[in-house]
C-alpha positions in Angstrom: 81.8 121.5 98.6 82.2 124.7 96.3 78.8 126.4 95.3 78.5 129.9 93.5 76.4 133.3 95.6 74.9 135.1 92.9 71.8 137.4 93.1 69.5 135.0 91.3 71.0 131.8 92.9 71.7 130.9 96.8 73.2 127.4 97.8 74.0 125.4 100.2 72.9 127.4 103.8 72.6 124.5 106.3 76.3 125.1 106.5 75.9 128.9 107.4 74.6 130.5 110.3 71.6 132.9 110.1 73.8 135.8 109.9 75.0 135.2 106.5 71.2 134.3 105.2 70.2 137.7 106.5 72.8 139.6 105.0 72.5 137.7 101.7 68.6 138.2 101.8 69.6 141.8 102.4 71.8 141.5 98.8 68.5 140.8 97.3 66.9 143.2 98.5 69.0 146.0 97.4 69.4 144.9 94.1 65.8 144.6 93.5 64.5 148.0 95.4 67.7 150.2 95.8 68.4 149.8 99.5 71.1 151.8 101.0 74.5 150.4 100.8 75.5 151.8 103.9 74.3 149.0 106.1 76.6 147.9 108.9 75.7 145.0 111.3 76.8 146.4 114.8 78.4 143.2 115.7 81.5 143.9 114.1 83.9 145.8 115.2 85.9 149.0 114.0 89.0 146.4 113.0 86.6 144.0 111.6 84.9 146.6 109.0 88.3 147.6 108.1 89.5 144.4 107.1 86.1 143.8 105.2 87.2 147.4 103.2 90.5 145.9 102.7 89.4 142.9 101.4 86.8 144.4 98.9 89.1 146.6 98.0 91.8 144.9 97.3 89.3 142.1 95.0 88.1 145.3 93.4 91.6 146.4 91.9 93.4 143.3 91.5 90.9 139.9 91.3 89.9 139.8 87.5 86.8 140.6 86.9 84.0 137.5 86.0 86.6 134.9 87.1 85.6 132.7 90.0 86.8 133.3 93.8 87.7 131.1 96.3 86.0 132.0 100.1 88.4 129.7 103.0 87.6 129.3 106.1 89.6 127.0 109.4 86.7 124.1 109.7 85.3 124.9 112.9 83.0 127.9 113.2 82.7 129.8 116.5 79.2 128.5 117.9 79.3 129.5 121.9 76.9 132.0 123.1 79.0 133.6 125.1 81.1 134.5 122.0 81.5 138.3 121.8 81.1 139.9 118.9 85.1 140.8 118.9 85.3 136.9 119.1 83.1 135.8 116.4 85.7 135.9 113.0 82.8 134.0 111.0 80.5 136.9 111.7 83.3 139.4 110.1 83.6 136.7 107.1 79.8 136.6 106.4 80.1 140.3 106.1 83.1 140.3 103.4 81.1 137.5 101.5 78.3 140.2 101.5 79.9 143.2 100.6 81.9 140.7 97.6 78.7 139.4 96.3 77.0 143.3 96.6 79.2 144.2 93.6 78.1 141.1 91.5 81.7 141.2 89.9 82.8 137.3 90.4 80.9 134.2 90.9 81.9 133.5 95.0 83.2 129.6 95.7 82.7 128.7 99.9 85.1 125.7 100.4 85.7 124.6 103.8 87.9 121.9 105.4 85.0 120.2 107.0 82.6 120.2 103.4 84.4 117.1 101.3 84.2 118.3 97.6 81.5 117.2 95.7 81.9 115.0 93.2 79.0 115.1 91.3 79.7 118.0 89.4 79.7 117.6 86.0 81.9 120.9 85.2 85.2 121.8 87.2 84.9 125.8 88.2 88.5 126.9 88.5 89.2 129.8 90.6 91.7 132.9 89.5 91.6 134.1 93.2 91.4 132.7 96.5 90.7 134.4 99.8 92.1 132.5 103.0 90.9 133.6 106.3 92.9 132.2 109.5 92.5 132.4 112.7 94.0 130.4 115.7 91.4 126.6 116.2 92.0 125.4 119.6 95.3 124.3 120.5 96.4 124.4 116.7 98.1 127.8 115.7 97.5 129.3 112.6 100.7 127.7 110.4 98.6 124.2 111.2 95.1 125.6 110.5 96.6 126.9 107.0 98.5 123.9 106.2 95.2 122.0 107.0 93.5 124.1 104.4 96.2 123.8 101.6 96.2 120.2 102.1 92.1 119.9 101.4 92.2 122.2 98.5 94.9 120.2 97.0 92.6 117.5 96.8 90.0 119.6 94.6 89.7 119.1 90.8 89.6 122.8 90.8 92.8 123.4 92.7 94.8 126.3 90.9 97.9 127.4 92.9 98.8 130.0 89.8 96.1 132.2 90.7 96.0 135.1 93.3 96.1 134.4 97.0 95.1 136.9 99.9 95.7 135.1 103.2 93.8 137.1 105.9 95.7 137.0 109.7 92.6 137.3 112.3 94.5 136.6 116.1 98.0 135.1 116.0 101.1 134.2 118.5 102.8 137.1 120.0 105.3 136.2 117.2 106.5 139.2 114.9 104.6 140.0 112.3 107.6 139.6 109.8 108.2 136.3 111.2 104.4 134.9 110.8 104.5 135.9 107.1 107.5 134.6 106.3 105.9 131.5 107.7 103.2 131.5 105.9 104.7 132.6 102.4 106.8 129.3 103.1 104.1 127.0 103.7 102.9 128.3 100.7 105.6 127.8 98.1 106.3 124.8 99.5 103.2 122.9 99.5 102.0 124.1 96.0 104.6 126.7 94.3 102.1 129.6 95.5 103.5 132.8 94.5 101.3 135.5 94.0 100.3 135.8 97.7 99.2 138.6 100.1 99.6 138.1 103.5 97.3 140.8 105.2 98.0 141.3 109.4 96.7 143.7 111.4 99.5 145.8 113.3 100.2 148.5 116.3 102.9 150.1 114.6 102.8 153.9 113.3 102.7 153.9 109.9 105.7 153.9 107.8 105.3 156.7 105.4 103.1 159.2 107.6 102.5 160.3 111.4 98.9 159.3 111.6 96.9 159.6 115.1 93.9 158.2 115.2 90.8 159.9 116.9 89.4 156.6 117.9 91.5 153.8 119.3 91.0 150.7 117.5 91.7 147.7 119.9 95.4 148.9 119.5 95.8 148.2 115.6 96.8 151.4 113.9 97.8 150.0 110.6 97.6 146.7 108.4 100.7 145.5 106.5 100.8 143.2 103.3 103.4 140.8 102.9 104.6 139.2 99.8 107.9 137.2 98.9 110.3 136.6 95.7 111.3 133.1 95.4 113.9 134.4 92.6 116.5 136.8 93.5 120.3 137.3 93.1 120.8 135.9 96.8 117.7 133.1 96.6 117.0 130.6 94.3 113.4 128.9 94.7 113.3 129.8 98.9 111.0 131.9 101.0 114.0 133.4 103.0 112.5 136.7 103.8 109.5 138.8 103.3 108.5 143.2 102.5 105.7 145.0 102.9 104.5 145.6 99.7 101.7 148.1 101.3 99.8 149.2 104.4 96.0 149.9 104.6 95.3 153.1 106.7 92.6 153.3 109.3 92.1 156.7 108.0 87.8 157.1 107.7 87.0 153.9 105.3 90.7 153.4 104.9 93.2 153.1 102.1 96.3 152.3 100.8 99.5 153.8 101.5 101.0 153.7 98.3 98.9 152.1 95.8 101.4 149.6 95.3 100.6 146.5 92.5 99.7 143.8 95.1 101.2 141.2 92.6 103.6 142.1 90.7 106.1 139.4 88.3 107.3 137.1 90.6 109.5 134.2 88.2 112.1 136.5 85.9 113.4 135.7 82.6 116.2 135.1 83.8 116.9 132.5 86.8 120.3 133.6 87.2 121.7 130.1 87.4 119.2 128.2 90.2 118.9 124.2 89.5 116.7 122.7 87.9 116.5 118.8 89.2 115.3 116.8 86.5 113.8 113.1 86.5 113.8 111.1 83.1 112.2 108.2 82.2 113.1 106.2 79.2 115.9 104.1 76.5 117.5 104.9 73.5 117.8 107.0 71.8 114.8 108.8 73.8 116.8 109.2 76.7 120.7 108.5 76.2 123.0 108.4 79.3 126.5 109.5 77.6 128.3 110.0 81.0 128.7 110.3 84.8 131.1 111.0 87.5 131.2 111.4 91.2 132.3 114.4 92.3 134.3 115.4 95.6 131.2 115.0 98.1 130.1 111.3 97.2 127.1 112.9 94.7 127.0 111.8 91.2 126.5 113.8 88.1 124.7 112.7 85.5 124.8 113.8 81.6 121.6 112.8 79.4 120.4 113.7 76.5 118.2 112.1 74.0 115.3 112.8 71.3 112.9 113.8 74.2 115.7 115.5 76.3 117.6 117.8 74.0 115.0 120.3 73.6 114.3 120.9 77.8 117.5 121.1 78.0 118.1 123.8 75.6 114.8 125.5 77.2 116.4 125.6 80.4 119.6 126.5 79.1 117.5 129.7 77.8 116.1 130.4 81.3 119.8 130.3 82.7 119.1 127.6 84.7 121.4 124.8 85.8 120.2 121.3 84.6 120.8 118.5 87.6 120.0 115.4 86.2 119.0 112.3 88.7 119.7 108.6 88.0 117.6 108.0 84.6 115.4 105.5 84.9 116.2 103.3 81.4 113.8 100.4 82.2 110.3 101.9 81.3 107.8 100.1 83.4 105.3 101.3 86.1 107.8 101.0 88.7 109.7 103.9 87.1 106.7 105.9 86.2 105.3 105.8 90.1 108.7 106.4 91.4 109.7 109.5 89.3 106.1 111.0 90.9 106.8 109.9 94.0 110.3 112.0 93.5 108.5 115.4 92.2 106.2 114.9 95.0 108.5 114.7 97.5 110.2 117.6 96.3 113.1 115.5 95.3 113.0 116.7 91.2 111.2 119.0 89.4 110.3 118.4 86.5 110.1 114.7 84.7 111.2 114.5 80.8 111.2 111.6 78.3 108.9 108.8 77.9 105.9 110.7 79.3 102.5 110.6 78.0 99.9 113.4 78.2 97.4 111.7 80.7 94.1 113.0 81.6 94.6 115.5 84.5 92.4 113.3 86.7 94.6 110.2 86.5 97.2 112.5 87.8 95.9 115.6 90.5 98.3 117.8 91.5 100.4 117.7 88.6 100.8 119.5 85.7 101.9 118.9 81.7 103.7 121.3 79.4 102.7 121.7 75.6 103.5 118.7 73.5 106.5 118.6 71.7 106.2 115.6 69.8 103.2 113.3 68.6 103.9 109.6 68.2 101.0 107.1 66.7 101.3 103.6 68.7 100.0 101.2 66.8 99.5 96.7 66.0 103.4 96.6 64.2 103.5 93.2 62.1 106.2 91.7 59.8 105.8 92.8 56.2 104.7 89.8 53.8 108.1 88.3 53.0 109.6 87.9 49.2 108.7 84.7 47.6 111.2 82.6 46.0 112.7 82.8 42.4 111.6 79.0 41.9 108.3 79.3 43.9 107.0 82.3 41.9 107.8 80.8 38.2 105.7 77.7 39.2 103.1 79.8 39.7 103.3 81.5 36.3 100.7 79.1 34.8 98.4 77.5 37.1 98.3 73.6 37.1 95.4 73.3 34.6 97.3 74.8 32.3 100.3 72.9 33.0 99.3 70.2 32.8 96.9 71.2 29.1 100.6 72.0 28.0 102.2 68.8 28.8 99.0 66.9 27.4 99.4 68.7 23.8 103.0 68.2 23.6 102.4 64.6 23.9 99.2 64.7 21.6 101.2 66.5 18.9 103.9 64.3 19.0 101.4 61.4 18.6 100.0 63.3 15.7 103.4 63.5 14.4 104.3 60.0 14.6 100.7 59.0 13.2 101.2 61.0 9.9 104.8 59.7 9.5 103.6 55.9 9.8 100.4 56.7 7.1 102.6 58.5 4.6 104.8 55.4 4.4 101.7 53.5 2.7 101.5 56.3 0.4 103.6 57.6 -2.6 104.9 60.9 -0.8 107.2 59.7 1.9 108.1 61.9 5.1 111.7 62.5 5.6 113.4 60.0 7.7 113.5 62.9 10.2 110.2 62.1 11.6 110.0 58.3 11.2 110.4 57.2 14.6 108.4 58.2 17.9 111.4 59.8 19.8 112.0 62.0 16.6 108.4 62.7 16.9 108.5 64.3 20.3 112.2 65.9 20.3 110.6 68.0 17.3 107.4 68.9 19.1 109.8 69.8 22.3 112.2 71.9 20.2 109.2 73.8 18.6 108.0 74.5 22.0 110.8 75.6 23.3 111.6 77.5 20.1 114.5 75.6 18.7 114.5 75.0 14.7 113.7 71.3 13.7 116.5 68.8 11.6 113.7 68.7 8.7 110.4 70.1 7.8 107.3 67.8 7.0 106.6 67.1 3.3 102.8 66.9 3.6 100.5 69.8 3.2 98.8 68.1 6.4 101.9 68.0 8.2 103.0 71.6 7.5 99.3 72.7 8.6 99.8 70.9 11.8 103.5 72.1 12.3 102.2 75.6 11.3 99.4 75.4 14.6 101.3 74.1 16.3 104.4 76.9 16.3 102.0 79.5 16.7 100.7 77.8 19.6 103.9 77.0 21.1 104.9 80.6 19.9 102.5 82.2 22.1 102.6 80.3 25.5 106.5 80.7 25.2 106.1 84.4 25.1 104.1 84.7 27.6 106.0 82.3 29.8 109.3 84.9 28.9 108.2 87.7 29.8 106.7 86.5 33.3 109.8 84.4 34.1 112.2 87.6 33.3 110.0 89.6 35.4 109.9 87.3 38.4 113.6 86.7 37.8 114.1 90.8 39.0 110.9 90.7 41.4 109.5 87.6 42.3 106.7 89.9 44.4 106.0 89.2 48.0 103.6 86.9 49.7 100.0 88.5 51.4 99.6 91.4 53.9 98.1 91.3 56.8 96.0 94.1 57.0 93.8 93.6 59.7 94.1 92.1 63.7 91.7 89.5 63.1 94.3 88.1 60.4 97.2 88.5 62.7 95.6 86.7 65.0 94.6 84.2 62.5 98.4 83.6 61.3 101.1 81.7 63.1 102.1 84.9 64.8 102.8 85.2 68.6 102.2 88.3 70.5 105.1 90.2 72.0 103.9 92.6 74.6 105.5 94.8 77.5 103.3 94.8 80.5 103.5 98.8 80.8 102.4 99.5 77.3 99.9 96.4 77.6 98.6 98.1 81.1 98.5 102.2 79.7 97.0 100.7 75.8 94.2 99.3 78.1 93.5 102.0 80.6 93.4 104.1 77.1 90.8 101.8 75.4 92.7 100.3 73.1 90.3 98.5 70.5 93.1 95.5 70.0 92.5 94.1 73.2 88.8 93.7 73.1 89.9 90.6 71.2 90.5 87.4 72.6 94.3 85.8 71.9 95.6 82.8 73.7 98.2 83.2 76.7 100.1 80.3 74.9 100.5 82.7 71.6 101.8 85.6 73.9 105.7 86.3 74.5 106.7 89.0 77.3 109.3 91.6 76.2 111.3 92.5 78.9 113.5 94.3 76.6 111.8 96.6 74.1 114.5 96.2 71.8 115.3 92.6 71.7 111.7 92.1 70.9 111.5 94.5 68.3 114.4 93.6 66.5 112.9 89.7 66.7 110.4 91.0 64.8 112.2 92.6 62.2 115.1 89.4 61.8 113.0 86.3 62.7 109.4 87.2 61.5 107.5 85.5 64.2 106.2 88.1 66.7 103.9 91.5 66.4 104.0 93.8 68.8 102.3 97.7 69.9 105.2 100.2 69.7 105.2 103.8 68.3 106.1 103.9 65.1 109.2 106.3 65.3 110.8 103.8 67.5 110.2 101.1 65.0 111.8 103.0 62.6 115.0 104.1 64.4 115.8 100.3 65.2 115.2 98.8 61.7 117.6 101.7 60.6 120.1 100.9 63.1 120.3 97.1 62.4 120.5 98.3 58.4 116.8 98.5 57.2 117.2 100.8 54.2 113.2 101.2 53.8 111.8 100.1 56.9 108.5 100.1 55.5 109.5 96.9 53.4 110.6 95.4 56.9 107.6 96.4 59.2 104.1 96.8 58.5 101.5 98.0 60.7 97.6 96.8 60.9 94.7 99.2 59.6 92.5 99.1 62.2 94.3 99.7 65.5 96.2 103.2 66.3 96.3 105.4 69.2 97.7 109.1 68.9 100.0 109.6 72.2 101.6 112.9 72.3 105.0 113.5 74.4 105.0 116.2 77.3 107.2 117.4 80.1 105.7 116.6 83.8 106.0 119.2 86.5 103.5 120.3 90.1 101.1 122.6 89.7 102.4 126.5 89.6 105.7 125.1 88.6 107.4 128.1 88.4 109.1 126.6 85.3 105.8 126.1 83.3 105.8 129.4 81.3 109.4 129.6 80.3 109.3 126.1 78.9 106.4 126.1 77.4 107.3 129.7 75.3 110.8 128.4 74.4 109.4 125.1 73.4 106.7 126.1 71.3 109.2 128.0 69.2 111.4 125.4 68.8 108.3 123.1 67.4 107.0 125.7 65.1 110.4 126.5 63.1 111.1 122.5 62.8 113.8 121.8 65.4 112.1 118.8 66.8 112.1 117.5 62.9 115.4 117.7 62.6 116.4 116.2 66.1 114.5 113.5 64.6 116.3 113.3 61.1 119.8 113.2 63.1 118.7 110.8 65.0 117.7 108.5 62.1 120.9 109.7 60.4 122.9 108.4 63.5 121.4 105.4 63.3 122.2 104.7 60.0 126.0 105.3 60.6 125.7 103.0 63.4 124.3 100.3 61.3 127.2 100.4 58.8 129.8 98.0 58.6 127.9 95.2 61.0 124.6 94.9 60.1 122.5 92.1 61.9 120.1 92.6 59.0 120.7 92.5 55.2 118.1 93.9 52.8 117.7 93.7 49.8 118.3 96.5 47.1 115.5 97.8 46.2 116.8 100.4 44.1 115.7 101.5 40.5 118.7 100.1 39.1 118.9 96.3 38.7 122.1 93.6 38.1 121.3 90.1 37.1 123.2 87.7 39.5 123.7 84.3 39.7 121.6 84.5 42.0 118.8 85.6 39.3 119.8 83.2 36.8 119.4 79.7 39.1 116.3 79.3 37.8 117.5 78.8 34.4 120.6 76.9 35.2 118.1 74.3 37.2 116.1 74.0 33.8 119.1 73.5 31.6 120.6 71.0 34.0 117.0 69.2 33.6 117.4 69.1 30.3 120.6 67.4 30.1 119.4 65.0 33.0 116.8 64.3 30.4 118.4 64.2 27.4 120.9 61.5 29.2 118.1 59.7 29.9 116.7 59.8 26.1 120.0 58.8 24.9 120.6 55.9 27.4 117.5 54.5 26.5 117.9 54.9 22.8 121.0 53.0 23.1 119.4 49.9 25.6 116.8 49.6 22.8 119.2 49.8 20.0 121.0 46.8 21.6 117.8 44.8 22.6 116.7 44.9 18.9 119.6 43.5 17.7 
């Protein structure tokens, strides 16, 4: 459990003994009447107020000010009554809590091994500085009792192995001091990458830079030395192989500091002069490519990748100096892969993981984590696009069947008419050319005047030329009309309906194609689509992202959630010149995922990344790895294409193609002139 020591607030004292209630009460005290500072409890000894000065100074000079620190304790407090006062380490640590919260300069976190965390807090307090007192517990020596404590306060939300550490040695093995930071340093780096460290142990040796006597002999410790390590020289790369003493407190009055050193310094360089850099990847084409491997002389293999979510690590690490070590990719993305490139960076086994990776919520991953984002993708409800209707479909539907059906009813009333006329003006003086004496005369002229074909003979009769005169404007009118929308179906026919929303996909003859990661991650993200209900017999599993999506593309009958870059970059390759005529997404379900790099907490990798990356994102580069990758994909797709579209370019070329429609209508014609003609000829005969 953390809680903050302030001077207005005091938390959480049925874990603390009545020492550290006095003292605190004391704090109050001063700050509201001006006691004396000068108190000293006389339980503590003459080494136990110099490590309290050491400590307080130390925070004074190089904790930053307002930000948060972290009090550590082994779990067990000394209890016994016979306890002297040389004995009792939590006495000495009550003390340093009081003389840190006297100078009301950080808010003070206790955490202890034997206090779970508490969970109820709404707000996660992250520490800049932690202060980790050990001492031996028991049978367990001080490298368990600090492992112990690493391993609780990995499991804190606050957890932050970047800040500043100050490891306090109270009582250890009659191992060499040297020896027992080195240790320590090690335990350090390698459970969380911690290295800003101090390791403070009190020593017997003279000190180095002065002959100093003391008047007063303190329990044999003359000096105390601070360790620190480099994980990054010319001879290491990423070890704790040996340790310096940075500085040494002086038992001189209050005590001091040798040389005033800078307790923590730069500890990663610019440049990592060559160290590797094991890398994990997750994903397929053209995300993560594997152009080559080889084995080399000891049985190891050596992997080359690179890919739209690779290229640009690389060329950050390349920038550090750092050598790139690539483990086996893992092309099938599923959960299996995801769980078992963590389990490899938790084992220590890579790095840093690249490609397909997510920016999660840091609670769904502790312990871990993310760079910057180098790339947003929007995942999203991909359905086919409305496809184009036919030539002969669409001129059907130029008048609807009302009308066609009006059109063929006045034909056949006009040539009625026609016939009508002709038969009276034979009883009168002014007879109608033979032209229009018989019924089948009567309707070829109505048919050619509809169809806008001059007639043998024009009528006689004033009342025949006003009908003929209607009736061309009439026919003159629907046949203009009828031109122009058949030309313009002829070079678009347009394309059937959209559908726009998920309730309509799920309303069309449509199956789902899903692939169980996506399915699993869209859900644990709240992803509106699958609040509706769809029938397990409509759904098709994708065990190839690819397969699936190109089934979507060339047969039409599957919609799927992908990201819409990917979507593109296989329409392209299978020769989609607009892909937005191929595949068309839904309105009303879209998720923004943005791409990130994966590495532990205090990653010593994190800053240099994330610097050269961000420049590479703000002058374009990531576009442009993204245009060449569409441009690749283009040249792939030339000379076999699984997918012809159509040209959709400004320019258009009647074809044969185009003009079927009116080939089908001429041979109609014939078929029905044939027909006329052999009946005019069986009626001939039968009259005879």
């Amino acid at each position: 459990m953390s809680c903050s020591i302030s001077d207005q607030t005091l938390l959480s004292f049925d874990k603390m003994n009545m020492w550290t209630f006095l003292w605190l009460m004391y704090g109050v005290l001063q700050a509201a009447f001006g006691l004396p500072p000068t108190y000293q409890p006389k339980q503590l000894t003459a080494v136990q107020l110099h490590i309290a000065s050491c400590v307080r100074t130390l925070a004074l000079r190089h904790f930053p000010t307002g930000r948060p620190v972290s009090v550590s304790t082994p779990s067990n407090y000394l209890q016994a009554t016979n306890a002297t006062p040389s004995e009792d380490n939590q006495r000495m640590v009550n003390f340093v809590l009081r003389a840190l919260n006297d100078m009301t300069r950080w808010p003070i976190l206790i955490f202890t091994s034997d206090i779970l965390a508490d969970e109820t807090l709404e707000e996660v307090v992250i520490p800049h500085s932690y202060i980790i007192f050990l001492w031996p517990q028991q049978d367990e020596r001080i490298y368990d009792t600090i492992k112990t404590q690493m391993q609780d306060q990995q499991q804190n939300p606050s957890w932050n192995p970047r800040a500043k550490f100050l490891v306090v040695v109270i009582g250890h093995d009659s191992e060499p001091h040297m020896s027992v930071a080195r240790h320590i340093c090690k335990i350090l780096w390698e459970i969380g990458k911690i290295r800003n460290v101090v390791v403070l142990i009190p020593s017997s040796h003279e000190p180095s830079t002065m002959n100093f006597t003391p008047r007063m002999q303190m329990e044999g410790i003359k000096t105390f030395d601070l360790y620190t390590f480099f994980p990054y020289t010319a001879e290491n790369c990423g070890k704790v192989t040996d340790v310096i003493i940075i500085d040494e407190w002086l038992l001189q009055k209050n005590g001091r500091f040798d040389r005033d050193a800078d307790l923590f310094p730069p500890k990663i360089p610019d440049d990592f002069m060559g160290c590797p850099v094991r890398v994990s990847t997750i994903g397929f084409e053209p995300f993560v490519v594997l152009t080559h491997n080889h084995t080399q002389e000891d049985g190891s293999i050596l992997y080359n990748i690179r890919g739209l979510f690779i290229d640009i690590f690389v060329e950050s690490m390349v920038r550090m100096n750092t050598s790139v070590v690539f483990l086996s990719p893992e092309i099938d993305v599923s959960m299996t892969s995801f769980l078992k490139a963590l389990t490899d960076q938790m084992e220590g086994l890579s790095d840093i993981t690249v490609g397909f990776v997510p920016a999660l919520p840091v609670t769904l991953l502790p312990g871990f984590v993310h760079t910057i984002s180098y790339a947003g993708v929007i995942f999203t409800m991909f359905v086919p696009c409305p496809s184009r209707i036919h030539s002969m479909s669409k001129l059907f539907s130029i008048f609807t069947l009302p009308v066609w059906l009006t059109l063929a009813l006045t034909v056949l009333l006009t040539s009625a008419t026609f016939w009508c006329l002709e038969s009276k003006s034979r009883r009168s003086e002014s007879r109608e050319p033979s032209t229009l004496t018989s019924i089948f005369v009567s309707v070829y002229n109505a048919w050619a005047i509809l169809m806008a074909v001059s007639v043998p003979k024009m009528p006689n009769t004033w009342t025949h030329r006003i009908l003929f005169l209607f009736y061309v404007c009439f026919s003159f009118a629907m046949v203009t009309v009828f031109q122009t929308f058949f030309v313009s179906y002829l070079v678009e026919p347009g394309y059937g309906k959209a559908i726009t929303t998920m309730q309509e996909a799920l309303e069309s003859d449509l199956l789902e194609g899903y692939l169980p990661i996506i399915r699993n991650f869209m859900e644990a993200l709240d992803y509106e689509y699958y609040d509706l209900s769809f029938p397990d017999s409509r759904r098709v599993k994708c065990f190839d992202l690819v397969e699936c999506t190109m089934r979507m593309i060339t047969k039409r009958d599957i919609f799927i959630a992908n990201a819409e870059p990917y979507v593109k970059y296989i329409a392209t390759v299978i020769g989609a010149v607009d892909y937005t005529k191929v595949i068309c997404h839904v309105d009303d379900s879209s998720i923004y995922i943005q791409g990130v790099g994966l590495l532990h907490k205090g990653s010593p990798f994190l800053d240099g990344i994330n610097k050269f990356m961000r420049r590479y994102v703000e002058v374009g580069i990531m576009e442009k790895i993204w245009a060449d990758t569409y441009f690749m994909g283009h040249l792939q797709s030339m000379g076999f294409n699984e997918f012809v579209q159509d040209s959709t370019g400004e320019c258009f070329v009647f074809t044969i193609h185009h003009l079927s429609a009116a080939f089908l209508i001429l041979i109609l014609g014939h078929i029905f002139s044939c027909i006329v003609f052999i009946c005019e000829v069986i009626y001939k005969r039968a009259s005879k």
